[in-house]
C-alpha positions as CSV (number, residue, x, y, z in Angstrom):
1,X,63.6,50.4,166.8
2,X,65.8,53.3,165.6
3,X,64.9,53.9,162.1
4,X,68.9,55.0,160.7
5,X,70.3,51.9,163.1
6,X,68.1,49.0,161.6
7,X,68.5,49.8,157.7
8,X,71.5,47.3,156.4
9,X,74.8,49.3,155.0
10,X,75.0,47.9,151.6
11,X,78.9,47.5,150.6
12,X,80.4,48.9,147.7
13,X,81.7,46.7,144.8
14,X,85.2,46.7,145.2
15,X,85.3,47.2,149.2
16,X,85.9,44.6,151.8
17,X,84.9,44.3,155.1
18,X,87.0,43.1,158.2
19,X,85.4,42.3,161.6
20,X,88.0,41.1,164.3
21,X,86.3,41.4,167.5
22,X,84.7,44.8,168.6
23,X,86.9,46.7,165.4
24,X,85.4,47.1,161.8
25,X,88.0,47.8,159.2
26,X,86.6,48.9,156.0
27,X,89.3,48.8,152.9
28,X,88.3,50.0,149.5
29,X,90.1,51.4,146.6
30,X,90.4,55.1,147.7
31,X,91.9,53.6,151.2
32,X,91.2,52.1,154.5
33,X,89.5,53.2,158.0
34,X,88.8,51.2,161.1
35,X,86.5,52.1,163.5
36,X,86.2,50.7,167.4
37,X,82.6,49.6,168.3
38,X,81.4,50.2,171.8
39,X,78.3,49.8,173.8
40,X,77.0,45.7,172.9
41,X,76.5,46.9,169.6
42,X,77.0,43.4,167.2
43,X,78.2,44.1,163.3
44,X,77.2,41.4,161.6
45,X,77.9,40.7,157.7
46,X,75.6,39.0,155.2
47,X,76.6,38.5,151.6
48,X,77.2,42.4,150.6
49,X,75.5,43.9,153.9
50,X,76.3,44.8,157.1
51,X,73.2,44.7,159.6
52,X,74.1,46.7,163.0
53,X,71.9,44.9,166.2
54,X,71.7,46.4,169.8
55,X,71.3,44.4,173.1
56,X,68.5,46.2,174.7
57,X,66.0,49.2,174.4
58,X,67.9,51.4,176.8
59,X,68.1,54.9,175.7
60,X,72.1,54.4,175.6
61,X,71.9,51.0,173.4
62,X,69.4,53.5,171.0
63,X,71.8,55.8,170.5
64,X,75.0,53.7,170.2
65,X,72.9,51.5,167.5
66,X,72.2,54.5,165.3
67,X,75.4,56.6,165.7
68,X,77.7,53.1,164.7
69,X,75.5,52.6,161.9
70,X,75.9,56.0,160.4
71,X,79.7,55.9,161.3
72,X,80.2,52.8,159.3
73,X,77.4,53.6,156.3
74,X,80.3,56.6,156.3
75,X,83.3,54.6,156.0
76,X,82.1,52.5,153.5
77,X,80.7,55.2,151.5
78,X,84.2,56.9,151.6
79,X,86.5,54.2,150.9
80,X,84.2,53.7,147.9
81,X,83.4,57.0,146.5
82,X,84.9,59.7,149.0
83,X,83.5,63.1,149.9
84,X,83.9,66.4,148.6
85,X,83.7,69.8,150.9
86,X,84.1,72.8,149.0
87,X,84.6,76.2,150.9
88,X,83.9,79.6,149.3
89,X,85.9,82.7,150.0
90,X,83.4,85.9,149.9
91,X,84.8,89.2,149.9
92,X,87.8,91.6,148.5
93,X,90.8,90.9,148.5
94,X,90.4,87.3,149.8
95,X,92.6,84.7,148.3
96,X,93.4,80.9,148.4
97,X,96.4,79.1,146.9
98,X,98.1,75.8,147.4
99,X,101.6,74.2,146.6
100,X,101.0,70.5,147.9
101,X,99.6,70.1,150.9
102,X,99.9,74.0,152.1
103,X,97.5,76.2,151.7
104,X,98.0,79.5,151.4
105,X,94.9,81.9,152.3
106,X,94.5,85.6,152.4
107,X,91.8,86.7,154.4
108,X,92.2,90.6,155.2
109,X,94.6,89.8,158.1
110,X,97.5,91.7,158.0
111,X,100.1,87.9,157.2
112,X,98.5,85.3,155.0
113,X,97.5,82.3,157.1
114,X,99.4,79.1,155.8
115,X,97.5,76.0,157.1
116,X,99.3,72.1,156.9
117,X,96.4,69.9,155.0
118,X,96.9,66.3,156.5
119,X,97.9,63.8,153.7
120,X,95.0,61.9,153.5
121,X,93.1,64.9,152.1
122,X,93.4,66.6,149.0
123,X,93.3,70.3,148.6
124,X,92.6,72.5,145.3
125,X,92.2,75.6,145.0
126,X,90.1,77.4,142.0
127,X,90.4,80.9,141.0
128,X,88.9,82.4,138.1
129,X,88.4,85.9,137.1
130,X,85.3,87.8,138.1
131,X,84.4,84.6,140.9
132,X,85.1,84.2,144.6
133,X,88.1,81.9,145.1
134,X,87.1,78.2,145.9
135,X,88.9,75.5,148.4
136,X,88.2,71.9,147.4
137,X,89.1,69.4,149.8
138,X,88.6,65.6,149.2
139,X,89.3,62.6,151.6
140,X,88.0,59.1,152.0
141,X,87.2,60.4,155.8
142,X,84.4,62.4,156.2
143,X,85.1,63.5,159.8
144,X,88.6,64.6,158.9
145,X,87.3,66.3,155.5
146,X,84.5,68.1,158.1
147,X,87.2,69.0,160.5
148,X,89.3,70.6,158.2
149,X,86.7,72.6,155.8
150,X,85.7,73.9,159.3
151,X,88.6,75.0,160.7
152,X,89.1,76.7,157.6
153,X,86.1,78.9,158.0
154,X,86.9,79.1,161.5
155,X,89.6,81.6,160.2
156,X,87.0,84.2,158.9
157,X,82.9,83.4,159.4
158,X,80.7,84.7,157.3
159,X,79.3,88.2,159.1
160,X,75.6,88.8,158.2
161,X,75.7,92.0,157.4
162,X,77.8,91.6,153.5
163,X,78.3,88.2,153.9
164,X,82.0,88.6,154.1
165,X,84.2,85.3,155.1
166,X,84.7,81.5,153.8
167,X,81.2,79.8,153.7
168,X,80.3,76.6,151.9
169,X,80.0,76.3,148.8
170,X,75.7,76.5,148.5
171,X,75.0,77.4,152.6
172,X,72.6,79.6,153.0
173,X,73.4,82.9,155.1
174,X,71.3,84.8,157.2
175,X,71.4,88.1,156.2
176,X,70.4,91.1,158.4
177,X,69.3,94.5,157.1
178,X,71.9,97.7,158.1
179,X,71.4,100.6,159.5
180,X,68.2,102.8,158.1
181,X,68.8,106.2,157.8
């Protein structure tokens, strides 16, 4: 038995749960998701839980049952609370700024890069004096919030020499030692 797959999803107060068919949609006060599920994987809801069942023991019916599971423990979680990336920009001269849904980001290119947010996730941007610059983003979807936060440090990785680039906030870097003399 897959130990993620066969724990029950517990639902949020103030979130309902839809099950039409083979489609979950998951509304809560921060918004509302829907999810296809494939495979023979069953949803079924008790009172405030949702317990996901599989067919069979086949390695594909394993998988499916923990990876639908975890997709709708997500959804539920982020129509109820929502989830928080935060991105930090390491180095000088690196900037981040945002009017709406545009970010502005200078990252020691020689034009600033301006990146369209989608709507459903919020950006901030936090710059003090003395401290590295600091992207927030905030969405009810954690794959779109992951997507984003890493297409933003897809612009400039961190190298691991100075540790130069847009990390996350708290990750850990490998650093390598330079050249002895």
């Amino acid at each position: 038995m897959s130990r993620i797959g066969k724990n029950p999803i517990a639902i949020a107060e103030g979130v309902t749960v839809t099950i039409a068919g083979n489609s979950i949609t998951v509304k809560g006060k921060l918004g509302e998701l829907t999810q296809e599920v494939n495979g023979g994987i069953t949803v079924k809801q008790e009172e405030n839980t949702l317990i996901v069942e599989r067919p069979s023991d086949s390695k594909a019916d394993r998988a499916n049952h923990g990876l639908y599971r975890s997709l709708i423990s997500n959804m539920v979680q982020g129509v109820a609370t929502g989830f928080t990336k935060e991105l930090e920009l390491v180095g000088v001269g690196y900037r981040a700024s945002n009017q709406g849904q545009k970010l502005d980001l200078a990252l020691g290119f020689s034009h600033n890069i301006v990146l369209d947010i989608a709507p459903e996730v919020k950006v901030e941007t936090v710059s003090e004096k003395g401290k590295n610059p600091i992207v927030k983003l905030s969405s009810f979807d954690k794959q779109l919030v992951g997507q984003v936060a890493a297409k933003i440090r897809g612009f400039r990785r961190p190298e691991p020499y100075k540790g130069k680039g847009v990390k996350f906030v708290g990750e850990e870097l490998r650093r390598k030692a330079g050249k002895s003399a």
